[in-house]
ROVO-155023 format. One line per field, with one value per residue (C-alpha): residue number from 1; residue in three letters; x, y, z. Coordinates in steps of 0.2 Angstrom, whole numbers, plus 5000, padded with zeros to 4 digits. Layout:
BEGIN
numar = NUM; ...
vomi = ALA; ...
x = X; ...
y = Y; ...
z = Z; ...
***
This chain:
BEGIN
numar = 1; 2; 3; 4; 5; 6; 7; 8; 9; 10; 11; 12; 13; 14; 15; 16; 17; 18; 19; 20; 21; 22; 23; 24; 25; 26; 27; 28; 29; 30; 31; 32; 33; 34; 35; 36; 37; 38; 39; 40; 41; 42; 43; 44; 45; 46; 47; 48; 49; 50; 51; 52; 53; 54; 55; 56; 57; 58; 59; 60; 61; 62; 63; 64; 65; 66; 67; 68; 69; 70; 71; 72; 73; 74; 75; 76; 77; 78; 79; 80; 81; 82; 83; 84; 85; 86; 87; 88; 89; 90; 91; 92; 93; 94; 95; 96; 97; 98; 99; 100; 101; 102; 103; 104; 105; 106; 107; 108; 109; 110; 111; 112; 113; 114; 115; 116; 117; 118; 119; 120; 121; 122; 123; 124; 125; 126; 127; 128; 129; 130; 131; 132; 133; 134; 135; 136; 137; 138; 139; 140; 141; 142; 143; 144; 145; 146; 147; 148; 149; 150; 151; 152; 153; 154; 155; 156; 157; 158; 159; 160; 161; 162; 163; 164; 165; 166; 167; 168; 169; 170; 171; 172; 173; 174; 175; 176; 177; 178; 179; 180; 181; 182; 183; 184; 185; 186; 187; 188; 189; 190; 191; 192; 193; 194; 195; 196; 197; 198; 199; 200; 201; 202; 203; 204; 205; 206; 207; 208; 209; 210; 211; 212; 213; 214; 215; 216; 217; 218; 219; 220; 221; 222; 223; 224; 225; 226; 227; 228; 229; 230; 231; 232; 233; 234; 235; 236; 237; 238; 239; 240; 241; 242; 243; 244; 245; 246; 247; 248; 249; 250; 251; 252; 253; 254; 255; 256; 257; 258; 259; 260; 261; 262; 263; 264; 265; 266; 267; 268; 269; 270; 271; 272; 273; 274; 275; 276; 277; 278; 279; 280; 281; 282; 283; 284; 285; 286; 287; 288; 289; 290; 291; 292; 293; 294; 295; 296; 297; 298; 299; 300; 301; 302; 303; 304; 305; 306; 307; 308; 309; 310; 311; 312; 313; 314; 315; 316; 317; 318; 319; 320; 321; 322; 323; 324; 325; 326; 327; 328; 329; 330; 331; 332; 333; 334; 335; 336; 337; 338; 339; 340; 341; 342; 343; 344; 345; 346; 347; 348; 349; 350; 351; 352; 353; 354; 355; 356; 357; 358; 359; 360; 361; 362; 363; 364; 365; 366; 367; 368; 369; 370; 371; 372; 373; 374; 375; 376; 377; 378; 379; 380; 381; 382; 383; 384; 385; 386; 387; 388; 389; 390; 391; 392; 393; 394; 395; 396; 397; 398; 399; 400; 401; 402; 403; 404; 405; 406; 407; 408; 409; 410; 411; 412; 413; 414; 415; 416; 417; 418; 419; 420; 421; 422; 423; 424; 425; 426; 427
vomi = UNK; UNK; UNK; UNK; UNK; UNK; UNK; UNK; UNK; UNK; UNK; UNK; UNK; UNK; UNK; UNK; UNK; UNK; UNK; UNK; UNK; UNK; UNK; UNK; UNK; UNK; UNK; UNK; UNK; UNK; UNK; UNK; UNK; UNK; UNK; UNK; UNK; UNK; UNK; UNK; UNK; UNK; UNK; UNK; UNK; UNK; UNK; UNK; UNK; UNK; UNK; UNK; UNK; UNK; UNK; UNK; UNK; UNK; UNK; UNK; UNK; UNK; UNK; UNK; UNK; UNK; UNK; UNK; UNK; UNK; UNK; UNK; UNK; UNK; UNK; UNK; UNK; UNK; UNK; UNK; UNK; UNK; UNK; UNK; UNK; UNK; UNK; UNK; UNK; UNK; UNK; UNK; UNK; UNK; UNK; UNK; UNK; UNK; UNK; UNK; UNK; UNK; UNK; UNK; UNK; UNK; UNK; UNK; UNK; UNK; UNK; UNK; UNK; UNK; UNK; UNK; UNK; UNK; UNK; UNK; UNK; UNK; UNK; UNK; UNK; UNK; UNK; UNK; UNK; UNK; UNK; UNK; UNK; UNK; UNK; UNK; UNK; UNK; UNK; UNK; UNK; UNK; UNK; UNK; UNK; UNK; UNK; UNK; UNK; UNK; UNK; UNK; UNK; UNK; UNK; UNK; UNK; UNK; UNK; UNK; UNK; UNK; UNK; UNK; UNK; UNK; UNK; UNK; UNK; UNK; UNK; UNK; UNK; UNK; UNK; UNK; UNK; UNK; UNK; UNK; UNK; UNK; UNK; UNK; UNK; UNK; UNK; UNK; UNK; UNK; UNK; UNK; UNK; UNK; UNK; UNK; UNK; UNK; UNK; UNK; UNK; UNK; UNK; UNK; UNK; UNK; UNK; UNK; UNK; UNK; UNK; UNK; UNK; UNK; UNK; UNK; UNK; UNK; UNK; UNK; UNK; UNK; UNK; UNK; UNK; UNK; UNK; UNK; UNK; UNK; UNK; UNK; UNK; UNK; UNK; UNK; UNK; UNK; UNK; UNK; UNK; UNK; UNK; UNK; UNK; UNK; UNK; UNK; UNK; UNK; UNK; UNK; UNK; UNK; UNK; UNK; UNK; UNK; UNK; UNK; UNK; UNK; UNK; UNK; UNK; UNK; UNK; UNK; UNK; UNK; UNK; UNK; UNK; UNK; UNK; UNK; UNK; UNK; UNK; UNK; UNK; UNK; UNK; UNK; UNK; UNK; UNK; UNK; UNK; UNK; UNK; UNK; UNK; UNK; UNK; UNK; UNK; UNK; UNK; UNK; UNK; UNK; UNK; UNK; UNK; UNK; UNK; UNK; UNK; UNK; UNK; UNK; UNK; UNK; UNK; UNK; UNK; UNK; UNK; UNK; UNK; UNK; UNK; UNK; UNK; UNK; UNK; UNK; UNK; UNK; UNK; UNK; UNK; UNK; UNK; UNK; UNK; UNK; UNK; UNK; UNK; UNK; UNK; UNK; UNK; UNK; UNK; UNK; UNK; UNK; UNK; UNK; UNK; UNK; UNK; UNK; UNK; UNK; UNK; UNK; UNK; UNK; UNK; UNK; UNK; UNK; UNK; UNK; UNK; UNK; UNK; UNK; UNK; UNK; UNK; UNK; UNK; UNK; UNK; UNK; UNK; UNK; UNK; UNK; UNK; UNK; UNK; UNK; UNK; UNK; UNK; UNK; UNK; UNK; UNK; UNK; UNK; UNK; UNK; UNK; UNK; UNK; UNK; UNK; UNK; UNK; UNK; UNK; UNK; UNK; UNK; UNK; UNK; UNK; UNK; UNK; UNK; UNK; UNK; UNK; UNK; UNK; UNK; UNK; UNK; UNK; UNK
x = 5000; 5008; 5012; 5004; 5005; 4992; 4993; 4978; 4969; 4974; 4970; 4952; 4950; 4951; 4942; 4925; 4928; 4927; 4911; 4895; 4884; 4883; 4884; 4898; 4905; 4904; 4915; 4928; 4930; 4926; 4941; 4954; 4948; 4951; 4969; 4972; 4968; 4948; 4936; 4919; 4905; 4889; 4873; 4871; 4889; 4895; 4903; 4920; 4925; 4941; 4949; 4949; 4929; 4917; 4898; 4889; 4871; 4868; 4874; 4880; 4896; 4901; 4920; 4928; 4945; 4944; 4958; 4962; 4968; 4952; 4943; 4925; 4919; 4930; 4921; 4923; 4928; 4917; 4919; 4900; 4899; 4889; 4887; 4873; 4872; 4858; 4854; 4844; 4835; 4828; 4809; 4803; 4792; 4804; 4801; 4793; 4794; 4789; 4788; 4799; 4812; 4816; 4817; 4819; 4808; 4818; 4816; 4825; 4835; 4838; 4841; 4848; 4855; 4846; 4854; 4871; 4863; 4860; 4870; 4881; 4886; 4877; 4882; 4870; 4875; 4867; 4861; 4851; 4840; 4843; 4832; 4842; 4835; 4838; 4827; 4834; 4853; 4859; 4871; 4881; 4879; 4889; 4887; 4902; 4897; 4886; 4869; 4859; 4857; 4846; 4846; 4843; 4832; 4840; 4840; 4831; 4814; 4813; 4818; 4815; 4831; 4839; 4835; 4829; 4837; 4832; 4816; 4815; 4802; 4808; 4793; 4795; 4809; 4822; 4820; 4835; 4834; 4841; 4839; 4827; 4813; 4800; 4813; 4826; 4824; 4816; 4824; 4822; 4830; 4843; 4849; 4847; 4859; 4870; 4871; 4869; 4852; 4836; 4823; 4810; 4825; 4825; 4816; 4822; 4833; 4842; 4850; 4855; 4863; 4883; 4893; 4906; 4917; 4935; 4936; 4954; 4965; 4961; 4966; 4980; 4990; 4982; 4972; 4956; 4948; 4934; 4924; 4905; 4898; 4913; 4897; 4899; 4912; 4926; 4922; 4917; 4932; 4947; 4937; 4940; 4958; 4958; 4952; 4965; 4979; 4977; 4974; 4991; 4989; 4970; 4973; 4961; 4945; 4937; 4940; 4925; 4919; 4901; 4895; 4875; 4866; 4850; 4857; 4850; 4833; 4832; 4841; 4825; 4827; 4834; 4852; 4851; 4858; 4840; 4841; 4846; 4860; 4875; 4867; 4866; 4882; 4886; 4875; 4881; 4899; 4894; 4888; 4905; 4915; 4905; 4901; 4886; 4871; 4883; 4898; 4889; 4882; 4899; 4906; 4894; 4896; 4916; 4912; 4913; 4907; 4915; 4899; 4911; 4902; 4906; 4905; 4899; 4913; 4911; 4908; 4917; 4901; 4888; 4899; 4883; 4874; 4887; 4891; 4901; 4911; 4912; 4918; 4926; 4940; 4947; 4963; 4962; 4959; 4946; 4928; 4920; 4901; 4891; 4871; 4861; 4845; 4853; 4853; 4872; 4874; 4893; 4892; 4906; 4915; 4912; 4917; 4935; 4939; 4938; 4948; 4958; 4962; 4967; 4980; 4987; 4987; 4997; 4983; 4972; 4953; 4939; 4921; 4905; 4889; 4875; 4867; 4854; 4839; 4846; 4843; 4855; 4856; 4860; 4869; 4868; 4876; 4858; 4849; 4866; 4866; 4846; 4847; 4863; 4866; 4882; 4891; 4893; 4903; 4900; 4915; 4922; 4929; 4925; 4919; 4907; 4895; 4887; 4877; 4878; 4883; 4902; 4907; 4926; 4936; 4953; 4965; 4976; 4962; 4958; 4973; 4972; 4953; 4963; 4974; 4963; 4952; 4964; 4972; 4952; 4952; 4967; 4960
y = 5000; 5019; 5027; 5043; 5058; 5066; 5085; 5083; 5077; 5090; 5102; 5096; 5098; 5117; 5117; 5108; 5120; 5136; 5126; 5123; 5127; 5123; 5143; 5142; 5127; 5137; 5153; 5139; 5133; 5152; 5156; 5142; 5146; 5165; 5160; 5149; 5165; 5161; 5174; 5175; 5176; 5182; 5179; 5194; 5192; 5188; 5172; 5171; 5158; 5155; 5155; 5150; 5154; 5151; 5153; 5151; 5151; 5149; 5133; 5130; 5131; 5128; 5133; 5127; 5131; 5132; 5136; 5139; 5123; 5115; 5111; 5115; 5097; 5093; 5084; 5089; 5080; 5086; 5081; 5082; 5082; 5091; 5104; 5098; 5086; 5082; 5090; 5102; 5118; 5133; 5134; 5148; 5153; 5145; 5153; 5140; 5135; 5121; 5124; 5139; 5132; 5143; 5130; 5133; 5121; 5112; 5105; 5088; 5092; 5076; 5056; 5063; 5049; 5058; 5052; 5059; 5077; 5072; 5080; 5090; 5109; 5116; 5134; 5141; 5146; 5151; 5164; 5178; 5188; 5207; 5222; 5236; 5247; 5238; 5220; 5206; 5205; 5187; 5188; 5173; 5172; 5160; 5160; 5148; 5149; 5132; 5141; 5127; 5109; 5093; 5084; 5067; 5059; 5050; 5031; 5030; 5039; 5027; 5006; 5004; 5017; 5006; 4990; 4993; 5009; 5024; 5028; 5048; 5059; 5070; 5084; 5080; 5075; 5086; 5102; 5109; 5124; 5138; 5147; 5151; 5161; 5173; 5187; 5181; 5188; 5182; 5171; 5184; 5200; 5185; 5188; 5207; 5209; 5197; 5206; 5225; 5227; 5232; 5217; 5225; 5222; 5200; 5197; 5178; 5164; 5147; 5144; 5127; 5119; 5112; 5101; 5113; 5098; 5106; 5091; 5082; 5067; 5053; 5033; 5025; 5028; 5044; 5035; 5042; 5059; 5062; 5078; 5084; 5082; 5072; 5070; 5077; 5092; 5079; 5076; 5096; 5102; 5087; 5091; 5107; 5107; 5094; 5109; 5123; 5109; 5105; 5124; 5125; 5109; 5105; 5092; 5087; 5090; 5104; 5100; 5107; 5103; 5105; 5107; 5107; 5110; 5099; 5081; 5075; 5077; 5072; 5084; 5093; 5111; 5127; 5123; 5101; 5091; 5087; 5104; 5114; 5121; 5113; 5111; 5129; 5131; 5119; 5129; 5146; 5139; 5130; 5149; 5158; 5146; 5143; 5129; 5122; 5107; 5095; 5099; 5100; 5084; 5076; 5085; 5078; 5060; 5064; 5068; 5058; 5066; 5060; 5057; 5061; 5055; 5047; 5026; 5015; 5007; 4989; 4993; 4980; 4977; 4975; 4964; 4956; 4971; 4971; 4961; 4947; 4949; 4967; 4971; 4991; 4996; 5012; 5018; 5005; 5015; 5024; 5017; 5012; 5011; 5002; 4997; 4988; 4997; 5013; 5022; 5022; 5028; 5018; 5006; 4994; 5011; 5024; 5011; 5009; 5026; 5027; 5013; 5021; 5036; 5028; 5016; 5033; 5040; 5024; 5023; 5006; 5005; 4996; 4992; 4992; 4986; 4983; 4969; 4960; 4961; 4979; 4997; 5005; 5025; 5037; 5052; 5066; 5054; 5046; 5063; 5072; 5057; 5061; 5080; 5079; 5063; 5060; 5044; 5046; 5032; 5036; 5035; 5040; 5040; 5025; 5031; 5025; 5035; 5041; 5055; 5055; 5070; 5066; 5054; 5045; 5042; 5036; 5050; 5042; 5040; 5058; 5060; 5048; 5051; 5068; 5060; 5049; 5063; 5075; 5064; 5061; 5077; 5077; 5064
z = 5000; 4997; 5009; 5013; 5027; 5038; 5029; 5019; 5033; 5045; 5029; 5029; 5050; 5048; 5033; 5041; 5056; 5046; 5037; 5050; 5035; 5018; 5015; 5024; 5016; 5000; 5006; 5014; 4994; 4987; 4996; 4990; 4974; 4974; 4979; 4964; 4954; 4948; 4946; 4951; 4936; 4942; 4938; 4926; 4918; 4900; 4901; 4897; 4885; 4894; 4911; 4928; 4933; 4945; 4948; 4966; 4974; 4991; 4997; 4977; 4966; 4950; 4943; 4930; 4920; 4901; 4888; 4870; 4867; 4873; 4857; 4851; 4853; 4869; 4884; 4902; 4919; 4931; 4953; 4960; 4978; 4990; 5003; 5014; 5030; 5040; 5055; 5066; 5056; 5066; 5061; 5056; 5072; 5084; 5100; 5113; 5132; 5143; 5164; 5163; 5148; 5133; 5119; 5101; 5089; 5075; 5059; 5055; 5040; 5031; 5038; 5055; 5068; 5082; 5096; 5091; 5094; 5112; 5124; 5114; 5114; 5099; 5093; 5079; 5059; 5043; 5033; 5036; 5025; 5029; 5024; 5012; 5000; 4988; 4993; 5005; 5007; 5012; 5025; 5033; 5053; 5066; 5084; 5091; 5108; 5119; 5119; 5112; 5120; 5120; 5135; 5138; 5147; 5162; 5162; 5179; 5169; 5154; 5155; 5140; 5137; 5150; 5140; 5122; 5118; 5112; 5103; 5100; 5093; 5082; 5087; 5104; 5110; 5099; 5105; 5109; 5127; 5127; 5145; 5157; 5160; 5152; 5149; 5135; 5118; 5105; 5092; 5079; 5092; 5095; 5077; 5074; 5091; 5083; 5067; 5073; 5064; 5070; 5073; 5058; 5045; 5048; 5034; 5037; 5039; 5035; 5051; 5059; 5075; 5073; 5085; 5092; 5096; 5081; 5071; 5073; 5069; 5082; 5087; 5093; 5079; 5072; 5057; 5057; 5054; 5066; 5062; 5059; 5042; 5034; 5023; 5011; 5015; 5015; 4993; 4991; 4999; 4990; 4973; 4975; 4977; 4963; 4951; 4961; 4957; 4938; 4932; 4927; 4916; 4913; 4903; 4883; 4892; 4903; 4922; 4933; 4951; 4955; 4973; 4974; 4991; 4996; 4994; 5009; 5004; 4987; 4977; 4972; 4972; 4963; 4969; 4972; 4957; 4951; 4944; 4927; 4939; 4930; 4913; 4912; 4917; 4902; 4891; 4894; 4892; 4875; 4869; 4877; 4866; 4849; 4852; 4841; 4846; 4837; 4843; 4861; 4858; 4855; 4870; 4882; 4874; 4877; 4896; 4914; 4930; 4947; 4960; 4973; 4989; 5006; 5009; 5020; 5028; 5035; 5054; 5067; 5076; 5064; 5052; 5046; 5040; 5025; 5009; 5015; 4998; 4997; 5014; 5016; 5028; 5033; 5027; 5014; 4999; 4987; 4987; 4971; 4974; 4963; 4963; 4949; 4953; 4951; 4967; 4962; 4943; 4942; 4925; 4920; 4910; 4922; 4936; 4923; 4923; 4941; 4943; 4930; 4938; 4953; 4946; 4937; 4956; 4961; 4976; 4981; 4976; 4984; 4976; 4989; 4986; 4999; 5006; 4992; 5006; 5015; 5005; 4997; 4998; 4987; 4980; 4967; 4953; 4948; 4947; 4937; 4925; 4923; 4919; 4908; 4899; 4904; 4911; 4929; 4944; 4960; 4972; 4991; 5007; 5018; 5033; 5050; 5057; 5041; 5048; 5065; 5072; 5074; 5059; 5058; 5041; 5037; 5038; 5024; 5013; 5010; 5002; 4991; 4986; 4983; 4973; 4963; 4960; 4952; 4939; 4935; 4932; 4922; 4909
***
């Protein structure tokens, strides 16, 4: 097995905890990329037909380098992942209290392991939708200090904790307090302090709890990376480096990373990878370089996307909840995931050029596949192979804990996905 050091997985622990949100998660890859010389294009810009470029939306980013040598007909290598984990969303009216508690009510955003939110110092992030004269401005917001909790219930109330575990409610039993008494402000004056505005100018928010717990390198021997939302920030933030490190040399075809928001709930929305959001990216692009339907045609029929997404590694206790032949460990290499029913869009070609790209990286590659009788989740590369045509694998990090709110990889195997992922770029 190659050998390989700990910096990108140290790189990665300061990059989730500048990320509580996909917002965030966004400015965290804005920022590497504004340092690799990109530029931003917004909404109402030409397109440039060449250059280091990049496009965002909310929780969303496209960038992309194209050159002169890129030909009219060339395809492009695109790295999908997303910005989004599960976990606990401010509602709207939030404000409640029971017997004298000031609570906040939550949403459940996506498949949340709810008992990994028990007990943990939550601080509060998002964005803001701020009055000016000019409509709503979205402003990010992080509040890093313990102010939101959700107690558990002691064992001594509840046998059947004591002896069958935990059964949570999600309306009841998930709302987090946040002080005492009848005197505390409201949610909504909680924000305007925070931002110096007045009260009447929160026009709304997209806010949500984080683990304050700073990701870090753990074990015995320091092989893993343990951190909040290793899924998916862990694919967003090594695709985007793949993009910063091959813009020197881009290689025949047009490298691209995508990041949508809204995977955890099905992709479906204005910025999720069930969306025109890349296509018209594509599009505009196609226009910028003269490129005509045939050309484009050929272009996409010349193109691979990377659905770059975290794996279920085989977990030492629950051995038989895993394919006995397809068995996953940590620090063991790149994870090739592949399903006949298509919650995974790998096929025996995309599934090659993964393999591919890894034997070019000199790193190991392993293939998953579920249980016959156990479901099989998904990722964005079904929906992106539905809205543009194009041959997608899906591939990632090994990792337990798949959206708990603390989840462990293999801190060898981030570099190597890296790895993998830029000489995929480079094809």
């Amino acid at each position: 097995m190659p050998a390989s050091d700990l910096s990108v997985a140290r790189l990665l622990c300061h990059q989730f905890d500048a990320s509580p949100t996909p917002y965030h998660a966004v400015a965290t890859a804005v920022s590497r990329l504004d340092d690799a010389g990109f530029t931003e294009i917004g909404s109402s810009d030409a397109m440039p037909a060449t250059g280091r470029n990049y496009w965002r939306s909310g929780g969303a980013l496209v960038a992309w380098v194209s050159a002169d040598d890129h030909g009219r007909d060339c395809g492009v290598r695109v790295i999908g992942a997303h910005t989004d984990s599960p976990n606990l969303r401010i509602k709207p009216n939030p404000d409640t209290s029971t017997l004298g508690w000031r609570q906040l009510g939550v949403e459940i955003y996506g498949g949340v392991l709810l008992n990994s939110w028990l007990d943990r110092d939550l601080g509060l992030a998002g964005r803001v939708a701020v009055r000016q004269t000019s409509g709503p401005e979205a402003v990010l917001f992080r509040d890093d200090r313990p102010i939101l909790r959700v107690p558990q219930l002691a064992i001594h109330l509840d046998t059947d904790i004591r002896d069958k575990g935990l059964n949570l409610n999600k309306q009841q039993h998930m709302v987090p307090v946040w002080g005492l008494g009848d005197n505390g402000p409201s949610f909504g004056e909680y924000l305007a302090d925070q931002l110096g505005v007045a009260v009447d100018d929160i026009l709304g928010w997209d806010v949500m709890a984080h683990d304050l717990t700073p990701a870090t390198i753990g074990g015995l021997d320091d092989e893993f990376l343990i951190s909040a939302r290793i899924d998916n920030q862990l694919s967003c933030f090594l695709a985007v480096e793949a993009l910063a490190s091959v813009a020197d040399a881009p290689g025949r075809r047009i490298p691209m990373v995508c990041l949508f928001d809204h995977e955890e709930v099905g992709s479906v929305s204005s910025t999720g990878a069930a969306s025109p959001l890349l296509g018209r990216v594509l599009d505009r692009l196609s226009v910028a370089r003269n490129v005509d339907t045939e050309a484009s045609a050929r272009s996409r029929a010349d193109s691979l996307v990377i659905s770059a997404d975290g794996a279920h590694g085989t977990h030492p206790n629950y051995v038989e909840r895993h394919e006995p032949h397809h068995q996953i460990g940590l620090n063991a290499g790149p994870v090739l995931k592949v399903n006949t029913n298509q919650r995974y869009a790998t096929d025996a070609l995309s599934g090659a050029e993964f393999r591919l790209a890894c034997e070019a990286a000199g790193v190991p590659m392993q293939t998953f596949v579920s249980r016959t009788d156990l479901s099989c989740g998904s990722t964005i590369g079904p929906a992106t192979a539905g809205q543009l045509g194009m041959a997608v694998v899906d591939a990632g990090c090994a990792q337990l804990a798949m959206h708990s709110a603390r989840e462990m990889t293999g801190g060898h195997d981030a570099a190597w996905f890296g790895a993998a992922l830029k000489e995929a770029l480079r094809g």
